[in-house]
C-alpha positions, 0 to 999 in steps of 0.5 A: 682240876676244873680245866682238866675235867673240861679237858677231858670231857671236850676229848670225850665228846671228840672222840664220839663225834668222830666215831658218829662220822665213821659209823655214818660213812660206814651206814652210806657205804653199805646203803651204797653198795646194797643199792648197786647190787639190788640193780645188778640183780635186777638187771642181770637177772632176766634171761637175755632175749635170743636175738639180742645184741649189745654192742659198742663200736671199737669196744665190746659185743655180747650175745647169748642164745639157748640153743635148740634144746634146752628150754632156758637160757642158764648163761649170763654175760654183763659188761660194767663200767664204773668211774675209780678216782677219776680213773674208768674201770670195767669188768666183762663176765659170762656166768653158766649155770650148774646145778642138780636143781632148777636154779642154774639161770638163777645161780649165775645171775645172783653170782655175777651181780655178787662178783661185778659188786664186789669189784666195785667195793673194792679197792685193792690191785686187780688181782687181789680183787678178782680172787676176793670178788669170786671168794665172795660170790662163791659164798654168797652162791653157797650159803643160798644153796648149800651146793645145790647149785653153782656157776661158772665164772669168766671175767676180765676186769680192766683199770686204765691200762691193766687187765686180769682175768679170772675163771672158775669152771669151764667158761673160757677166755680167749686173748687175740693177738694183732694178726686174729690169732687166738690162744686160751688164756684159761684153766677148764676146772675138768678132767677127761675121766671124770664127768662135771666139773672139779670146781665151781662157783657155790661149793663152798670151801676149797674154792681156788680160782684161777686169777692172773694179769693179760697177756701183753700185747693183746688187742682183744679178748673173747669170753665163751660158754661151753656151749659155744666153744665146744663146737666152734673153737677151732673156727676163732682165728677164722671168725675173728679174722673175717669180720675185720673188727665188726665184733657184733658180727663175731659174736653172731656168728659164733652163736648161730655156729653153735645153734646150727651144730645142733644147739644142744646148750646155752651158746654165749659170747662176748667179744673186747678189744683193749687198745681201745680204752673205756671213756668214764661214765658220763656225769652223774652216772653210777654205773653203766651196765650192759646186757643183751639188747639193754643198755642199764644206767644207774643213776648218781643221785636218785632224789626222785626216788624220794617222790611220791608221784603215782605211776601213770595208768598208761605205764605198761611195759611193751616189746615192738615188733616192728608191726603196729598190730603185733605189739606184744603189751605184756610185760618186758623181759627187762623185769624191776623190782620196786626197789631197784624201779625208784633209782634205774634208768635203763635205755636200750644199747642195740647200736653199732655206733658210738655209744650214746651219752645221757642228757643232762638231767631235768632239775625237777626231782618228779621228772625222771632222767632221760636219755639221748638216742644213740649215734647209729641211727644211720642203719637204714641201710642195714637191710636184711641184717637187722632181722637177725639183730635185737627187736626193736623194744620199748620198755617202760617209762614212767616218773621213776624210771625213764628208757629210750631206745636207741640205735633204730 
């Protein structure tokens, strides 16, 4: 009897030691995906700067402009790339904005954050995630604002050599084929005889987003908002096919179109190509995020946060506009919560080369992680090009937070 009871007891004491570890991986995984979607909404947030271009060579290009007549800018677009069992995935999305109130801008942000975090926590095939992620965002969306306000969604998701792609509204997604042809891959949620849209992400229940795998055989895709492919579709095959691989400059042109068509909405683009697989982030990198004219990094193991180290007095966001005595020294659209200040490095991304890698990181927690300049810096004979390209920016850096730019 007396070994019994030990027995007993020694089974006991397993079974809450094992379920203390489960409640505790359970406590980091939540701490983890909280901490990834305060710095996608921090990043995603900001209204891309009208000039500003990310782009990767032999990979992607985004740009978003607001047109001449709207005063904001309600489109988002973000690509993410993440590292999946030693595996690289990434996600390009462009959200526009709806709404009866003034949250359009904040609507898509909030959703697109919500949908690349989803995608993250995720493990499931691609297409299961996509339809879960946008069902997520859409409640997330909706329970903020009770279908007030809402959003569009586009999105393509690729894991090693599989891509699916969903939509929700009237953003599309264009695949190109190897002679520069473009066909729609997407479902516009509309209909001629009634004015809106029939679905959107933040209504609620009944949502059904249309979610399938890439055509096979595509070498590109590209991702617009209304506002650039209601005047500029028929010119695609055209744009592509002139630009001879120069995404940045496909993504340009269709804006400036859109902008000179009258500019009567939000333009956004974003051009990718698939035959060229994604390296994985590099070591001790979370996630890699872009967005116009920035380049994001969250980093692996934050342990500076931890410090206490006062901010420098001489911190102050800045924006260079080339000219020393036009320095504007108000603070950056690329705008941090302190939460999301004490663990995200962001470096600009305004490159046509390849993409930059960041340098190891310094071993003193008080030092933040800093980042190699990117390759690219070779376009001093870019001439008069870089005047429509992003500004030259200097955001800010201090010991929690680290930027350089990159590609000037």
């Amino acid at each position: 009897m007396p070994g019994d009871r030990r027995s007993a007891s020694a089974s006991a004491r397993s079974r809450r030691i094992g379920h203390l570890r489960g409640t505790l991986r359970g406590v980091r995984m939540v701490e983890s995906l909280t901490r990834i979607s305060a710095f996608l909404r921090t990043c995603v947030s900001p209204a891309p700067d009208r000039d500003a271009v990310s782009s990767v060579q032999d990979w992607f290009a985004l740009r978003s402009h607001p047109g001449l007549v709207r005063t904001q800018n309600e489109d988002r677009v973000a690509l993410a790339r993440w590292t999946e069992r030693g595996e690289p995935c990434w996600i390009v999305g462009v959200a526009d904005g709806i709404g009866s109130g003034k949250a359009g801008a904040e609507a898509a942000s909030f959703a697109l954050a919500c949908l690349i975090a989803a995608l993250i926590d995720s493990t499931k095939e691609l297409g299961q995630r996509l339809i879960e992620a946008t069902e997520r965002a859409n409640r997330a969306v909706f329970e903020r604002w009770r279908g007030r306000e809402g959003t569009t969604i586009s999105a393509v998701m690729v894991r090693g050599q599989r891509a699916a792609l969903v939509n929700v509204g009237d953003s599309r997604i264009y695949g190109i084929d190897r002679e520069s042809k473009t066909t729609l891959l997407t479902q516009d949620d509309t209909m001629p005889t009634i004015p809106g849209l029939l679905q959107f992400v933040g209504m609620g229940t009944d949502l059904a987003p249309h979610v399938h795998d890439v055509t096979p055989g595509l070498v590109g895709l590209l991702l617009t908002s209304d506002g650039a492919h209601h005047h500029v579709d028929a010119l695609f095959p055209q744009l592509v096919r002139t630009a001879k691989g120069d995404m940045r400059a496909v993504v340009d042109r269709i804006t400036h179109i859109a902008t000179w068509c009258g500019g009567s909405d939000n333009a956004t683009a974003a051009m990718v190509l698939l035959a060229n697989q994604a390296s994985p982030s590099p070591p001790g990198v979370d996630l890699d995020l872009w967005t116009p004219g920035i380049h994001h990094v969250l980093p692996e193991e934050p342990s500076y946060r931890r410090t206490s180290s006062p901010r420098p007095e001489s911190w102050r966001p800045r924006r260079d506009h080339g000219d020393p005595s036009r320095r504007d020294h108000a603070p950056a659209k690329a705008r941090l919560h302190e939460t999301a200040a004490s663990e995200v490095l962001i470096r600009f991304a305004d490159s046509e080369g390849p993409e930059a890698q960041p340098e190891a990181r310094p071993t003193s927690p008080a030092v933040a992680t800093s980042a190699a300049s990117d390759a690219g810096a070779d376009r001093s004979d870019a001439g008069s090009a870089d005047a429509d390209r992003s500004d030259a920016n200097h955001p800010p850096s201090g010991p929690a937070v680290a930027l350089k730019e990159s590609g000037h």
